[in-house]
Residue, then its C-alpha position, 0 to 999 in steps of 0.5 A: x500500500x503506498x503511503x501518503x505524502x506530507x506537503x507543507x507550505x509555510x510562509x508569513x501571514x498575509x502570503x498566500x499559503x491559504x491560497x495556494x493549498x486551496x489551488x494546489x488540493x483542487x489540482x490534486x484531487x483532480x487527477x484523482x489523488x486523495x487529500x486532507x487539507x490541514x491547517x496549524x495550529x488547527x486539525x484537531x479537537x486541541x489543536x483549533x482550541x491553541x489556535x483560538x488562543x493563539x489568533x485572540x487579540x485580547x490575550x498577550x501572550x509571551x514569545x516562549x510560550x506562543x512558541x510552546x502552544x503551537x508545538x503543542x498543537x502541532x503534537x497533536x496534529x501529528x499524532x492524531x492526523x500526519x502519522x495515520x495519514x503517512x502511514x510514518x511512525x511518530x518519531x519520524x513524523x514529529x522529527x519533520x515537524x519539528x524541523x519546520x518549527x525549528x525553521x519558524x522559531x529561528x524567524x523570532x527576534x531576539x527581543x520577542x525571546x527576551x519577553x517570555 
């Protein structure tokens, strides 16, 4: 049985990333190819609450502890949904997701580091 793909699309707010996973979902299936469209934080249960906190302009929340809720919901994203859908084991799948939020945590400012 041939195992799926992951296909990540990272960028700032505001870049088209949204955009672009739609368009790119709608040319897979339409050669016939199952998707699951996901979104982080979100895609589970847990992971759309972080996401909930994390987009709610009311809140303030510290650099390290932003960075720990969306590891936290990513997580969850990989054990409910990337693992199953991969058919990877969890270590491997957590590794790749956790080198993305390597390359994401590395785009914060030293002062936002200072704040938490």
């Amino acid at each position: 049985m041939p195992t799926g793909k992951l296909i990540t699309i990272e960028g700032l707010d505001g870049a088209g990333k949204s955009t672009l996973a739609t368009a790119l979902s709608a040319t897979l299936l339409a050669r016939g190819l199952p998707v699951e469209l996901l979104r982080e934080p979100g895609g589970t249960q847990l992971s759309e609450s972080v996401r909930d906190i994390v987009k709610n302009p009311s809140l303030r929340i510290g650099a390290r502890a932003e960075a720990l809720l969306y590891a936290a919901a990513r997580a969850q994203l990989v054990e409910e949904i990337v693992t199953r859908a991969t058919e990877a084991d969890t270590a491997e799948a957590w590794r790749d997701a956790h080198r993305s939020a390597e390359r994401t945590a590395d785009q914060v400012p030293r002062e936002a580091h200072a704040d938490s």
